[in-house]
C-alpha positions in Angstrom: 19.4 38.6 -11.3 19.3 40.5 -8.0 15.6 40.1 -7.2 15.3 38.5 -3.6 12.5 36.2 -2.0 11.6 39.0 0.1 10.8 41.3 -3.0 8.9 38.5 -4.9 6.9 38.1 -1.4 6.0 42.1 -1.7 4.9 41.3 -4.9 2.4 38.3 -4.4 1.2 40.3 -1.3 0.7 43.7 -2.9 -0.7 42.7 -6.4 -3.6 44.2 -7.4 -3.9 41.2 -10.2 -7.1 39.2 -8.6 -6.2 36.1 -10.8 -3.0 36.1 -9.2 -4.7 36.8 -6.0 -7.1 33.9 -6.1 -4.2 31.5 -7.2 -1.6 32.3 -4.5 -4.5 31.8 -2.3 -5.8 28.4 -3.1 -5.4 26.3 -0.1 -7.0 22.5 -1.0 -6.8 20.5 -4.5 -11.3 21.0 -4.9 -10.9 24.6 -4.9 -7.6 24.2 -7.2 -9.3 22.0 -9.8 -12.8 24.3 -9.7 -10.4 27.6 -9.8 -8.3 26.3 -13.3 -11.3 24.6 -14.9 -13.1 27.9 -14.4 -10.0 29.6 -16.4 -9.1 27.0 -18.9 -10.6 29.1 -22.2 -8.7 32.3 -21.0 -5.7 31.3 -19.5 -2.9 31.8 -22.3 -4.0 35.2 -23.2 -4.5 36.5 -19.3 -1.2 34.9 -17.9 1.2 35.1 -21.4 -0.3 38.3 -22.6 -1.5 39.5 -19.5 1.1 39.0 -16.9 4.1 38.3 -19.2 4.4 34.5 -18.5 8.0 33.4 -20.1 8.7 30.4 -18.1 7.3 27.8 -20.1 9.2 28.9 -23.3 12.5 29.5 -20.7 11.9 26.0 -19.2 11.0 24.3 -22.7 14.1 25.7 -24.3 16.4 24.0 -21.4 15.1 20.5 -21.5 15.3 20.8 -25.4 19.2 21.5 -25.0 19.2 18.1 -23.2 17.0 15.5 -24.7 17.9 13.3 -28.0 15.2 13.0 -30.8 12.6 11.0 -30.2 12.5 11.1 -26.1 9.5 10.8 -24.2 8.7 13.2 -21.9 5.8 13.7 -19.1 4.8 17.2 -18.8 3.8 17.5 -15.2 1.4 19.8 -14.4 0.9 20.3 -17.8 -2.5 22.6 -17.9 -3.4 24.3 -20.8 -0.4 22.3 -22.9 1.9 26.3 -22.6 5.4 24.6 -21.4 4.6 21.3 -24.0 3.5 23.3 -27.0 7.2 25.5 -26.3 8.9 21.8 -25.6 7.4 20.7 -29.5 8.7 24.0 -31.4 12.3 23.4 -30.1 12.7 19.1 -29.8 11.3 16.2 -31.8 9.7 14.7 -28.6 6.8 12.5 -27.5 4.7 13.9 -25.1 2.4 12.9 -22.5 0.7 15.5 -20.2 -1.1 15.0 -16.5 -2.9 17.9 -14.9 -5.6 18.1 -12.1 -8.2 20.4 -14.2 -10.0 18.6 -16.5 -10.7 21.9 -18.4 -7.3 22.5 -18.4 -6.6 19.4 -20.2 -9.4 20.3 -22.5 -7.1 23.0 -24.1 -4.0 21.3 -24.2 -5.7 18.5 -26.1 -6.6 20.9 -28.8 -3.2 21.7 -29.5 -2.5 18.4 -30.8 0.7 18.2 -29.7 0.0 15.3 -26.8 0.3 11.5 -27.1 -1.8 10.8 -23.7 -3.2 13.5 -21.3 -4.5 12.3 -18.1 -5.8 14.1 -14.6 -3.3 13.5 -11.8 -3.2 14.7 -8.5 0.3 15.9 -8.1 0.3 16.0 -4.4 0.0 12.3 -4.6 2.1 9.4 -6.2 1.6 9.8 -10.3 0.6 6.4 -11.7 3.7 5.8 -14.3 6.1 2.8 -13.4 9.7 3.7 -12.5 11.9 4.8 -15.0 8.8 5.2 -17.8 10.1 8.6 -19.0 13.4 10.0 -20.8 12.5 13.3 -18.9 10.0 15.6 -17.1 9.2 19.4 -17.7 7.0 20.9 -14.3 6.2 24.4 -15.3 4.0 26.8 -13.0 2.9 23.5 -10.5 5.8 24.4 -7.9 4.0 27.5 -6.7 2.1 29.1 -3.4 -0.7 27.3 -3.1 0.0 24.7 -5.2 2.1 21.2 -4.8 4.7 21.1 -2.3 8.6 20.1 -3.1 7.5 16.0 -2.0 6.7 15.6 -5.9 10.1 16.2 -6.8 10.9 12.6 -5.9 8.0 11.4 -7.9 9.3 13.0 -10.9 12.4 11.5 -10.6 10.8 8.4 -9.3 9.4 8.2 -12.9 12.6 9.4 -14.8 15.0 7.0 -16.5 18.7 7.0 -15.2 20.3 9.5 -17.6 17.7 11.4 -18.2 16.6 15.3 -16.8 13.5 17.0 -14.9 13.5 20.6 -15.7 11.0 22.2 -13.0 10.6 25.7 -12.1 9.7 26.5 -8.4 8.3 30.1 -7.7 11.2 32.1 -5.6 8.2 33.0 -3.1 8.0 29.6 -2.1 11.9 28.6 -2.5 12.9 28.9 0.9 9.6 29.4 2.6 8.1 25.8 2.0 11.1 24.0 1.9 11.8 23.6 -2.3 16.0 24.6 -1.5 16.2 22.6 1.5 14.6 19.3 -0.5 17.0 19.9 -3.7 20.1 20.4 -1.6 19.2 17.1 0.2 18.3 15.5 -3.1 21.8 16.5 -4.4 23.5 14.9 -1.5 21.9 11.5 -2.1 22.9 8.8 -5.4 19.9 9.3 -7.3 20.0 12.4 -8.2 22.9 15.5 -9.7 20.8 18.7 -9.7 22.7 20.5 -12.5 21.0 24.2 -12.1 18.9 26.1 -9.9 19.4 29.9 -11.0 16.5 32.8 -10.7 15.2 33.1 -14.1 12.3 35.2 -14.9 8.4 33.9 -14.3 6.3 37.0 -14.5 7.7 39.3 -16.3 5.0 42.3 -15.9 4.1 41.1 -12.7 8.0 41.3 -11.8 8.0 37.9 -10.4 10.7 35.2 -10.8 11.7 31.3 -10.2 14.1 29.1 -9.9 14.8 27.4 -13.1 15.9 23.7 -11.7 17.4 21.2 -13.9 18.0 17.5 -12.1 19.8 14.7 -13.7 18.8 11.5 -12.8 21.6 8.8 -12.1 
């Protein structure tokens, strides 16, 4: 795809979309967790519907290409249970969810899809030991506004050697707040192989994109 960082920037600068607005705009984790609790009952319809939202079903369908039956996998940032509910129609999987809203996690609940959902604070470190997960899906989270690329280490902190985290990052953050940079230096270290980081489609009305990342842990 040949849309660029500074296109996707136009975009989030010139949207008339006020959700999108208020999002991109959110600068501390209070106004975060009022913001998505606020949103929680209308969130799939405004943002799938609404805005064309196809990278939970794009990330769900990678991490399903690389987990065995039965693997347990945190969704990270896991909100209204979008990316997980995609993750369940594809793999036989066990799934446990963290989010900061609590209304968030009030919707992906009802799915009935989760084995534990929990709030977390993802710009801090999660609570799991090391190596308690076969694999991590982070859809949305990476984002302006949002959690910075420091949580990258926690989710592979958390992974088991062998196993994946498939994360998007939104490209109007790639470069600006350092998500490249981190992989790249990621990559060059033993822990981690980072296997993919291509420009996929995020947004499709909205005609925004991310970078679809796929690490392997070692």
């Amino acid at each position: 795809m040949e849309t660029s960082y500074a296109e996707d920037r136009r975009v989030v600068q010139e949207t008339k979309n006020e959700l999108l607005k208020k999002v991109y705009g959110l600068t501390n984790t209070a106004d975060a967790e009022r913001v998505y609790d606020d949103w929680a009952t209308t969130y799939d319809s405004d943002t799938v519907g609404g805005m064309g939202y196809v990278a939970p079903a794009l990330a769900a369908e990678r991490l399903a290409s690389l987990t065995a039956p039965g693997a347990v996998v945190l969704d990270a940032g896991c909100g209204t249970g979008l990316a997980g509910a995609e993750l369940a129609k594809r793999a036989d999987v066990v799934l446990d969810g963290v989010d900061l809203s609590p209304g968030m996690l009030d919707q992906a609940r009802a799915r009935g899809i989760y084995r534990n959902l929990s709030t977390a604070d993802l710009t801090k470190p999660l609570e799991p030991a090391n190596d308690s997960y076969d694999a991590v899906l982070c859809v949305g989270t990476l984002t302006a506004g949002h959690v910075g690329p420091a949580v990258l280490d926690e989710l592979v902190r958390v992974t088991k050697p062998g196993g994946y985290v498939v994360a998007t990052v939104h490209s109007f953050v790639w470069e600006s707040e350092g998500f490249r940079a981190h992989l790249e230096e990621l990559d060059a270290g033993t822990a981690v192989t980072v296997r993919q980081m291509d420009e996929q489609p995020y947004h499709t009305i909205e005609g925004l994109t991310c970078r679809l990342c796929v690490l392997e842990v070692r």
